[in-house]
N, C-alpha and C positions, 0 to 999 in steps of 0.2 A: 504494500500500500504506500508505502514511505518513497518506493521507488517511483511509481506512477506518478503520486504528486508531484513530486521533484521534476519529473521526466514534462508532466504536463506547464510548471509553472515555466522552465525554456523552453519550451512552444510560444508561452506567449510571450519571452525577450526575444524572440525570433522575430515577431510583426514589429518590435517597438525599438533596435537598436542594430545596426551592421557589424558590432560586434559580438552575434547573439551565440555564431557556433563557439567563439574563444568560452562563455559563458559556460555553454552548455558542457562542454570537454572538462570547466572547471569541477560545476555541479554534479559530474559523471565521475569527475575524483573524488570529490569528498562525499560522496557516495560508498565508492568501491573504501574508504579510511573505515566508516561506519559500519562497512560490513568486515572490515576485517580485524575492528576491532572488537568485533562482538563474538567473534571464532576465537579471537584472545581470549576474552572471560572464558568462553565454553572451557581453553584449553586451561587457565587459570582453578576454574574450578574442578577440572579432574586432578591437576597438580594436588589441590588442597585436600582432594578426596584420599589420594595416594598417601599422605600421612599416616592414614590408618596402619601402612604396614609395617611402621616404626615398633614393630610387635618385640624385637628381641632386647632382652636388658642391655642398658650405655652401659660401660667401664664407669665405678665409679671409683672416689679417691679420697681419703679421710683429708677434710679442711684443715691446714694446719693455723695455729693461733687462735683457737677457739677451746671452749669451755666445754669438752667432749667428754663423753662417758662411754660405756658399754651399749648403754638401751640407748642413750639418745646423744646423737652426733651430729658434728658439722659437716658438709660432704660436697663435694663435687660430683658431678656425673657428666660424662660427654654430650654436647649436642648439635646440632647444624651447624657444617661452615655458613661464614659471614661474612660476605663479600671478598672471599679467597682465605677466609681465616678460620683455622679451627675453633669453639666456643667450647666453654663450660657451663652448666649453669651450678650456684650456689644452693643449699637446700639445708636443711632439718630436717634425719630422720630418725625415728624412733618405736620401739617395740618393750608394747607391756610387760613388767616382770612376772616372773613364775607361771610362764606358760607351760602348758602341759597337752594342750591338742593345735591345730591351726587355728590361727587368728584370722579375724576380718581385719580390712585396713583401709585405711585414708589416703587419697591425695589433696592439697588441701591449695590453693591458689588465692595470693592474697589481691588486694584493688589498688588505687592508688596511681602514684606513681613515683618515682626513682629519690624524689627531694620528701617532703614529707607527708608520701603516699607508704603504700606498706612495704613488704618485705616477706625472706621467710620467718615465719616470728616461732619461736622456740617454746616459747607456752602455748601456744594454739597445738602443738604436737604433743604438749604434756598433758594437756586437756584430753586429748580423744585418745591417749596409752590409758590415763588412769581409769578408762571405761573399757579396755581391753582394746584397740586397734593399734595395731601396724602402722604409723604414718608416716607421713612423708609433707613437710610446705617447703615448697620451692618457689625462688626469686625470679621473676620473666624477666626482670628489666637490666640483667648484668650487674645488681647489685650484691653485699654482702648486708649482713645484718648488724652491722659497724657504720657509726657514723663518723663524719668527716666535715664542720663545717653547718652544722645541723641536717646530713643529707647523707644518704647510705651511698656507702664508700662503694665503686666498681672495682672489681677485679680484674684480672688482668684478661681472663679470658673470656670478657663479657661479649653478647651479642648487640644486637640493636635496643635500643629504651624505648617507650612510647613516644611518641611523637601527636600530642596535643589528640584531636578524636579524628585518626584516620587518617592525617594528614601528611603519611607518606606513602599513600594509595596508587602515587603516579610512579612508585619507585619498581622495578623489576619486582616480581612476586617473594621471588626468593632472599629479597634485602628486609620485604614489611616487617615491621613487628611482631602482627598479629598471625602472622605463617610463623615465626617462632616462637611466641607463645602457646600458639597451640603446638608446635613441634613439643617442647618442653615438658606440656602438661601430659601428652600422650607418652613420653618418653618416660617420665616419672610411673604414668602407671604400669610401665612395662617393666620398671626398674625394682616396684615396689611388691609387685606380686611375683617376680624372681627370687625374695625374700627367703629362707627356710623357715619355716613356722605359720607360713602367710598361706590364707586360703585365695587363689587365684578368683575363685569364683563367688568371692566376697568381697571385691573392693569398690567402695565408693568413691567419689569425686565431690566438693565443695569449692567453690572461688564466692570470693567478697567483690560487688561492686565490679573494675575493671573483670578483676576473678570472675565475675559472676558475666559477663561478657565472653568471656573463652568458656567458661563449664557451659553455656547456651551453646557456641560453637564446637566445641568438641564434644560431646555428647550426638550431637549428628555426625559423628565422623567416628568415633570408637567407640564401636558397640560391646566391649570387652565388661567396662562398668556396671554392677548389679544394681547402681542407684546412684540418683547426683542431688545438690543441693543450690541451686542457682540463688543465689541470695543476691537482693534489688538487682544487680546487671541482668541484662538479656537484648532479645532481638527486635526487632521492627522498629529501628529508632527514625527513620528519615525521616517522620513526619509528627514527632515528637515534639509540642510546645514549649519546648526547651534549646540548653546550647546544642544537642544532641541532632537537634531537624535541623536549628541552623549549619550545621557544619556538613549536614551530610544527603542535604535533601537532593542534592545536585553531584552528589558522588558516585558518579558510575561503578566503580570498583566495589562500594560500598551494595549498592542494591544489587550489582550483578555475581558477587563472591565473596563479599563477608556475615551479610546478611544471617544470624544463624536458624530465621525465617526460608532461609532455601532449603537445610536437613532437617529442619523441628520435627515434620512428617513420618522419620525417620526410628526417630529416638521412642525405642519400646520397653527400655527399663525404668523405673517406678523414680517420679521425680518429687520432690517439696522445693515450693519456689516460696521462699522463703524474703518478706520486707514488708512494710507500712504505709498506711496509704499518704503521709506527710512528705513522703519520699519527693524531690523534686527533683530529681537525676535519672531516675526512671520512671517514667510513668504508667499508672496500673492500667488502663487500656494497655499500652505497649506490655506489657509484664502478660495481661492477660492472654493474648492475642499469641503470643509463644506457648504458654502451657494450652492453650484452648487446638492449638496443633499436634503435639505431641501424640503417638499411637497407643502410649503404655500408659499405666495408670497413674495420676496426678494429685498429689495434696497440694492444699495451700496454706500460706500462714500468714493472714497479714496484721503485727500485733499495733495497733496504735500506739503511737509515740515513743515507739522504738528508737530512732535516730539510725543515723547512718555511719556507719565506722566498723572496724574491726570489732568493737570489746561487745556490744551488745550481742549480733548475733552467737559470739564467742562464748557468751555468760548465759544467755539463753537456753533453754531446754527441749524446743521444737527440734533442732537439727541434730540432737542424741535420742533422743526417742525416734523420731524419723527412718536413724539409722539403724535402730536396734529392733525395731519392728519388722524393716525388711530383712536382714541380716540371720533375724530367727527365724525368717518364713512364712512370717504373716503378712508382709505386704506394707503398705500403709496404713497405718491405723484408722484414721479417719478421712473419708473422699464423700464428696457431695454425689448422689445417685440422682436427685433429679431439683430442679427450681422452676418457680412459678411464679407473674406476678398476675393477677387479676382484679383489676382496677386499683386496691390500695394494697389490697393483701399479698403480703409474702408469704411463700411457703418453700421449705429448703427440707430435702431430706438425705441425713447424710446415715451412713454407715460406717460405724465404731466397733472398735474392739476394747475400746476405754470406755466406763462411762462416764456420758458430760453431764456435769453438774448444773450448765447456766447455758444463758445465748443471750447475747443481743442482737438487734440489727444496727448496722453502720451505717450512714447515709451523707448526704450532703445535695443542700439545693442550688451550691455555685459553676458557674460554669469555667471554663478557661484548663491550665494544667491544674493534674488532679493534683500536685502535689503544693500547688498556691490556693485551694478548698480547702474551706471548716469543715471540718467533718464533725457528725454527733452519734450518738447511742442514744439507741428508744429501746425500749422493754419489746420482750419476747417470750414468747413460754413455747414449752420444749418437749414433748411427747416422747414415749419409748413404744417397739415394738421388737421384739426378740433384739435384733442388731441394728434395728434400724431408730432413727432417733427423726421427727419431725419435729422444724421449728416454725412458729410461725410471728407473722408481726405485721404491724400496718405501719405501711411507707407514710412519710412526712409528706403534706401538699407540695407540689412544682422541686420534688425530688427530682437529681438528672442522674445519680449512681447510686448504689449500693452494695453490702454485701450482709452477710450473717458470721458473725463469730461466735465458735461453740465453747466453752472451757472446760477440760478435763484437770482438776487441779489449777497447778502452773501454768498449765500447757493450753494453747490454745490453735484452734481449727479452723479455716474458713472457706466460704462457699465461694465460690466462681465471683469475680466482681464482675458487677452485672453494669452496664451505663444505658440511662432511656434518652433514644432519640427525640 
């Protein structure tokens, strides 16, 4: 169609200028640019597919000048050349004491970036050993976890840093960032379930934030993972009311192979997309719109006034029970099976293997990014049927979104965020 137009509108510089065929020869090239730069993405995005087969454990290499132990270590492990250079990336990893059968395990990707974004962070791996896993958090950005100047010191065999959101899109594929950050995160889980002790076919994946951008994209590309934990990062940002649409709504590279709304389809292991509707770096429409793709089964957790950073979701209890519910074989503990709204009334019904103690509904009647909305809580009352738990609630007048949160204890659950056109 692109081509006809094009072809039709020098037809008519032909009636109106004697220099119409120079025109026409131009319009016929940057035609044939178009199309071949769209055989680029095709070929881009099998490159990025081909990652997957990054299966066999990197050499790794105990960090020297760090505070190492037995169970839990500084580490290097091999990763992509980089622009003719071999890399390493930095990591933490660590294994529970007093194991006695296979363990589950972690890989765990932080957000941020290189100055004072995150890092591999060493209590985040002591966190998830002292609940029994295997872990692993590893640095994408060529840092250590040593500062320098207020800003995590690089190594020597760092690769590429992030570069602001995507904005080295225009660089050969195999220079981006974000082709070695996922190289990295896939590399770590092949590193980490070569472990002795480690159940291959128990390892999960968590990134924060930027992390939570790669766990969105890599999860459509290795299907090795029994479970992942996207927290706030994720896919379908171009058209995000945020810096996120600004920067990318016009990024070809972005809509045509980073997008991790091209493999979400894909991803059939048991997710929890884990963040707050305050969030103003991801937004829940966009948050939603990725798990609402996914093939496998989906929780969600969105806890109001969470905040955004490393420590909360860290300190939290949704992304350990999460893990320990599918890890034992049940799955997700809690998933919404079906919602309703008819004229005011909600009705949500989810299925637990906890029981919930409470619910509210969440709503909000402003318009704009969901994460610059007040948001409120109205009462709910909450039915049981064998495993099934209905909630039900009446919407606030000239509501534009909402959701349902269920509470088991601590812990909390939620229904699909729903937005009324």
């Amino acid at each position: 169609m692109k081509r006809i137009v094009i072809l039709c509108f020098g037809l008519f510089l032909m009636t109106c200028s004697v220099n119409s065929k120079d025109r026409l020869v131009k319009l016929d090239e940057e035609l044939s640019l178009i199309e071949t730069r769209q055989i680029d993405f095709e070929a881009q995005r099998t490159k990025v597919a081909a990652l997957a087969d990054l299966s066999s454990a990197p050499e790794m290499y105990r960090a020297e000048g760090f505070d190492s132990t037995d169970p839990l270590a500084a580490i290097y492990y091999d990763a992509l050349d980089w622009k003719g250079k071999p890399t390493k990336v930095f990591a933490w990893i660590g294994m529970p004491e007093n194991v006695t059968e296979d363990v589950p395990a972690m890989v765990l990707v932080h957000g941020g970036g290189g100055g004072g974004g995150g890092t591999a962070f060493k209590d985040w791996v002591k966190e998830w050993t002292m609940r029994g896993y295997a872990t692993i958090s590893i640095a994408v950005e060529g840092q250590t976890d040593q500062r320098r100047d207020k800003r995590w010191e690089r190594h020597e065999w760092a690769g590429p840093a992030r570069n602001g959101i995507y904005r080295d899109s225009d660089e050969p594929l195999e220079n981006q960032w974000m082709y070695h950050a996922v190289a990295d995160t896939i590399l770590a889980n092949s590193l980490i379930r070569s472990v002795k002790g480690v159940d291959p076919e128990r390892v999960g994946l968590m990134g924060i934030s930027w992390g939570g951008v790669i766990t969105s994209t890599v999860i459509g590309i290795d299907n090795r993972f029994a479970f992942a934990i996207p927290t706030y990062g994720c896919g379908d940002l171009a058209e995000a009311a945020n810096q996120y649409g600004r920067a990318l709504i016009e990024n070809e590279t972005y809509h045509e192979v980073w997008d991790p709304m091209l493999h979400m389809h894909k991803v059939a292991m048991p997710t929890l997309w884990l963040s707050w509707p305050e969030d103003q770096h991801f937004p829940m429409n966009h948050f939603a719109a990725c798990y609402g793709r996914v093939s496998g089964e989906h929780m969600v957790a969105l806890v109001p006034e969470m905040g955004h950073g490393h420590r909360a979701p860290q300190r939290r209890s949704e992304g350990y029970a999460f893990a320990e519910s599918v890890v034992g074989g049940v799955g997700p503990w809690c998933v919404e099976i079906e919602a309703s709204l008819q004229a005011d009334l909600v009705k949500v019904t989810f299925s637990s293997t906890k029981t919930l103690d409470s619910a509210v509904l969440v709503s909000t009647t402003d318009t704009g990014g969901t994460g610059q909305r007040s948001w409120v809580e109205s009462s709910a009352s909450i039915s049981k049927s064998d495993t099934k738990w209905t909630v039900t609630a009446t919407l606030p007048r000239g509501s534009t979104a909402w959701f349902i949160n269920v509470k088991s204890h601590d812990l909390i659950a939620s229904s699909n965020y729903q937005q009324i056109k």
